[in-house]
C-alpha positions in Angstrom: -61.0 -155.3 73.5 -60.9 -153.1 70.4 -60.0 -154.6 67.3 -56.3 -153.8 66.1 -56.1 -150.9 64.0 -54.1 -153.2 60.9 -56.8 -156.1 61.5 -59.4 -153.9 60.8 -58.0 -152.0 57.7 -56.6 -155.5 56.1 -60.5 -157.2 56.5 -61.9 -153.7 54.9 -59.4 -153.9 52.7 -60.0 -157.3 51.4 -63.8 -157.1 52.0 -64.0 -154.0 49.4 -61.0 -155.6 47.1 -63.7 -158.4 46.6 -66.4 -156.5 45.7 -64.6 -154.1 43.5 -63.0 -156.7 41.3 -66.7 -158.6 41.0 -67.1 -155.1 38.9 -64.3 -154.6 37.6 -63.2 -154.5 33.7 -60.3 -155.9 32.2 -58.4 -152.1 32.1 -59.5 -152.6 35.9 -58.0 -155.6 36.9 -54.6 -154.8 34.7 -54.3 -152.1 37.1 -54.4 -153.8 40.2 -52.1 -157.0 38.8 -49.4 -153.5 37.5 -49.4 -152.1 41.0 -48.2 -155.7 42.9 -46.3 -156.2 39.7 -44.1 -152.8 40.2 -43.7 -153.3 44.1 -41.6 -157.1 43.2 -37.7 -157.3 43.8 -35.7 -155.2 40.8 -33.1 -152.7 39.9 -34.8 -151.5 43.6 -35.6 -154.1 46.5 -38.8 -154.9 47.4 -38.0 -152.8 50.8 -37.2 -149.9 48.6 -39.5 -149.9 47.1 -41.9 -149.9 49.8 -40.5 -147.4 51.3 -40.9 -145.0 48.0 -44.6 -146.4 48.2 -44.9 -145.0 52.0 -43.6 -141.9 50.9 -45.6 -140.8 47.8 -48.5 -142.3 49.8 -47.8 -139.9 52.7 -47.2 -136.9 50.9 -50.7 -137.4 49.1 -52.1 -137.7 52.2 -53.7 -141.3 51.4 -54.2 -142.9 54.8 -54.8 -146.1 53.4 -52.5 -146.5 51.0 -50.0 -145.4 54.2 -51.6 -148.4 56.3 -51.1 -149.9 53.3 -47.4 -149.4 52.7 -46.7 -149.5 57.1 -47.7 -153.2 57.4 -45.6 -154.0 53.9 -42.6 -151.9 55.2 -43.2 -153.7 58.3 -43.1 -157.1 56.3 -40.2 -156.3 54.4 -38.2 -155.2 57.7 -37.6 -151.7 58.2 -36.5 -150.5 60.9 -37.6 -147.9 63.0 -34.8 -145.3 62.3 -35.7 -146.0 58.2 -39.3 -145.4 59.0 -39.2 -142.6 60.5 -36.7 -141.4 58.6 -38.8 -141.8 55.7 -41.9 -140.3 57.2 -39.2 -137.0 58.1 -38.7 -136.7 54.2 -42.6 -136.9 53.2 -42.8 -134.2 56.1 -40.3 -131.9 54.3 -42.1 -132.4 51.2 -45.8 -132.6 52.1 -45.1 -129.8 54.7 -47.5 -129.5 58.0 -50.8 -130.6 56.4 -49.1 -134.0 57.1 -48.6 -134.5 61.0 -52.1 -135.7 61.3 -51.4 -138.5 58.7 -47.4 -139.0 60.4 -49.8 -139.5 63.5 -52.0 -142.2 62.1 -48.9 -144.2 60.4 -47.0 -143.9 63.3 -49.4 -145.2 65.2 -49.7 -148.3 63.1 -45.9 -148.5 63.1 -46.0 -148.5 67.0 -48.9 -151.6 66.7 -46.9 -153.8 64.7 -44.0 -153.2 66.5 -45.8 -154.1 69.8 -47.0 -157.1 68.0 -43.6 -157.8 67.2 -42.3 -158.3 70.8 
């Protein structure tokens, strides 16, 4: 069987994550401890914020940063409707160059949802 489409990205992810920060400079590494830093409980939830993270990610058209974002919304709990909801705004913003990227994160949503039952 084929490996699962977020099992995959999570051990690249991790697997490159390693070798970056064996490189990495201090400016570097303050980066990466700012961008798990801003994504903690605030003024905003963490779901919130996730969400904003999905979208900005989405409209740049970074696939991984939307895998990325999918599994955390998924973590945090979103629901479908919120999902795709939020997906429908990047859509409007982003504008057709999107739908192959709504594809892709959709089809990561529908994984963990499967996963799920």
């Amino acid at each position: 069987m084929p490996e699962k489409i977020v099992d995959q990205f999570q051990k690249e992810r991790a697997r490159l994550n390693d070798i970056v920060q064996q490189y990495n400079g201090l400016e570097g590494k303050r980066f990466y401890s700012l961008d798990g830093q801003v994504y903690r409980d605030g003024a905003l939830p963490k779901k919130t914020k996730e969400l904003l993270g999905l979208v900005a990610s989405f409209v740049l058209r970074c696939d991984d940063c939307i895998k990325y974002h999918t599994i955390r919304c998924h973590e945090e709990g979103v629901t479908n409707e919120e999902y795709m909801e939020t997906l429908t705004i990047g859509l409007v913003v982003g504008g057709s160059i999107t739908i192959p990227h709504q594809r892709r994160a959709v089809e990561a949503w529908d994984e963990l949802q499967r996963a799920k039952s």
